[in-house]
C-alpha positions as CSV (number, residue, x, y, z in Angstrom):
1,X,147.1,3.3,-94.7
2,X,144.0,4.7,-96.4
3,X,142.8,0.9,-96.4
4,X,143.3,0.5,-93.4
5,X,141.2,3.3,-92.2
6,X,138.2,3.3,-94.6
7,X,138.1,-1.0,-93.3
8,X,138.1,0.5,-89.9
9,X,135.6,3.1,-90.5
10,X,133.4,0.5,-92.5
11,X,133.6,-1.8,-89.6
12,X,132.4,0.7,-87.1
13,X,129.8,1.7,-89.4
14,X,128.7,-2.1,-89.3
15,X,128.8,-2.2,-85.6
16,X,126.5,0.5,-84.5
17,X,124.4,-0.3,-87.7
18,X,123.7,-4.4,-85.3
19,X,123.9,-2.3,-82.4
20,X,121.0,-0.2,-83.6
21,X,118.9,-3.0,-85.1
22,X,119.5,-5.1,-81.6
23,X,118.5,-2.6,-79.4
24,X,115.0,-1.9,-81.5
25,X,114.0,-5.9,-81.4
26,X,114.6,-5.4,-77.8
27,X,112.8,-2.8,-77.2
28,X,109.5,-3.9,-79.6
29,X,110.0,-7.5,-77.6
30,X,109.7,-5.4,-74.3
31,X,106.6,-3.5,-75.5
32,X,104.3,-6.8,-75.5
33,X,105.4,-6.9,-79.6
34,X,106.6,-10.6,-78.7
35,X,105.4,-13.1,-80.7
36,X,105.0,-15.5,-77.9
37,X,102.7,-13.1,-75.8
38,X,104.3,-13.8,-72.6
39,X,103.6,-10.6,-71.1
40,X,100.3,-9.2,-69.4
41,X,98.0,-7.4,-71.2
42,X,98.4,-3.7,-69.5
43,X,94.9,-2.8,-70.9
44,X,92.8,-5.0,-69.0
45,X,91.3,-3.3,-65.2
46,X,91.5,-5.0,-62.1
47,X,89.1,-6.2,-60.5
48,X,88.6,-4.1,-57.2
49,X,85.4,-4.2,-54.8
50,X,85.2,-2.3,-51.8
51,X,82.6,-3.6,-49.2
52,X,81.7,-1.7,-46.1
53,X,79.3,-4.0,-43.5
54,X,78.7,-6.5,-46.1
55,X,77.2,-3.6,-48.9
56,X,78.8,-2.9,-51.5
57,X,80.1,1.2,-51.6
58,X,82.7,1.0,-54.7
59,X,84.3,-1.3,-57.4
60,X,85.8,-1.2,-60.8
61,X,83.1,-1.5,-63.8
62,X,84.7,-5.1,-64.7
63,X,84.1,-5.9,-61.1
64,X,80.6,-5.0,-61.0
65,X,80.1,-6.7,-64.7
66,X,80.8,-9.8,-62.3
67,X,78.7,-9.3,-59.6
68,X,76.2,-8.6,-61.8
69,X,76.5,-12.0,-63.7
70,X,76.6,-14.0,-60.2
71,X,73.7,-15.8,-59.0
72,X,72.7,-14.3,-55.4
73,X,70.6,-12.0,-53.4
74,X,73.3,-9.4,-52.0
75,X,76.6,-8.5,-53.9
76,X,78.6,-9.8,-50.4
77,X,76.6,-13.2,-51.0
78,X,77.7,-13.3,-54.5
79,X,81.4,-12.7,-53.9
80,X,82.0,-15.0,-51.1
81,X,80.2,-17.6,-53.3
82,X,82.3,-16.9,-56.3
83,X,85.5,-16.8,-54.3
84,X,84.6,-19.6,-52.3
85,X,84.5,-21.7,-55.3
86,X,88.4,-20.6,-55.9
87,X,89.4,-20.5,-52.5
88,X,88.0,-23.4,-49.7
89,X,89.2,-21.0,-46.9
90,X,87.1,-18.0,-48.0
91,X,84.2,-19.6,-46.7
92,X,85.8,-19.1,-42.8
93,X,84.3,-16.0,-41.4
94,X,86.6,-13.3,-41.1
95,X,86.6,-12.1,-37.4
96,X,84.7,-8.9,-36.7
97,X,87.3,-6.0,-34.9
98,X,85.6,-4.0,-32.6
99,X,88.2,-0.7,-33.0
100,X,86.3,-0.4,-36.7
101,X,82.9,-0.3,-36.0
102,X,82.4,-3.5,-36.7
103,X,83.6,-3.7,-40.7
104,X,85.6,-7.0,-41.3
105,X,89.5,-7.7,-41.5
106,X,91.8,-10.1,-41.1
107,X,92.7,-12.2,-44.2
108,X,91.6,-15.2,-45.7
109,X,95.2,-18.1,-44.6
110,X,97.1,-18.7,-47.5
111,X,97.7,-22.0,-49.1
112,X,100.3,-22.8,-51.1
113,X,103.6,-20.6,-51.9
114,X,101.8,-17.6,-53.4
115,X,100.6,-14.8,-51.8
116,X,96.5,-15.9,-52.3
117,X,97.4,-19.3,-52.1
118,X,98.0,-20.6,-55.7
């Protein structure tokens, strides 16, 4: 009977021992420690531009990094070139709404089955 119980207990022991060592290579595979790199880099800044009548008001630095390294005369000229290069349909015009003052909206149409058209 004693056997029996110190097997069990050395069994159990065993078990949340793997349990233990599965849950931390989970958890370092979920924190980007994967050796395949799958996941996104969470330390990179997006890049965000905010345009009001064609000037420029406010972006992210690595945004502005990239305006600054376009060729162009105006930052609205250098976006809509860049983007243009990536997306055919950016070059459309985007209709002008009269209820804003006259600032742009409307979105560029979709191609494809993502949501910017890739």
């Amino acid at each position: 009977m004693v056997t029996t119980l110190l097997l069990a207990l050395g069994v159990s022991v065993c078990a949340v021992i793997a349990a233990v060592l599965f849950i931390m290579t989970m958890e370092g595979r979920s924190q980007g420690k994967s050796p395949k790199g799958g996941r996104l880099d969470r330390d990179v800044e997006p890049l965000a531009l905010l345009f009001r009548n064609n000037k420029l008001v406010d972006g992210t630095a690595p945004a502005r990094a990239l305006l600054d390294l376009l060729p162009g005369e105006g930052e609205w000229q250098r976006l809509m070139a860049w983007v243009s290069m990536r997306l055919p349909e950016a070059g459309m015009p985007l209709p002008i709404s009269k209820r804003t003052g006259g600032s742009r909206s409307g979105a560029i149409p979709a191609r494809g089955t993502g949501a910017c058209g890739f």
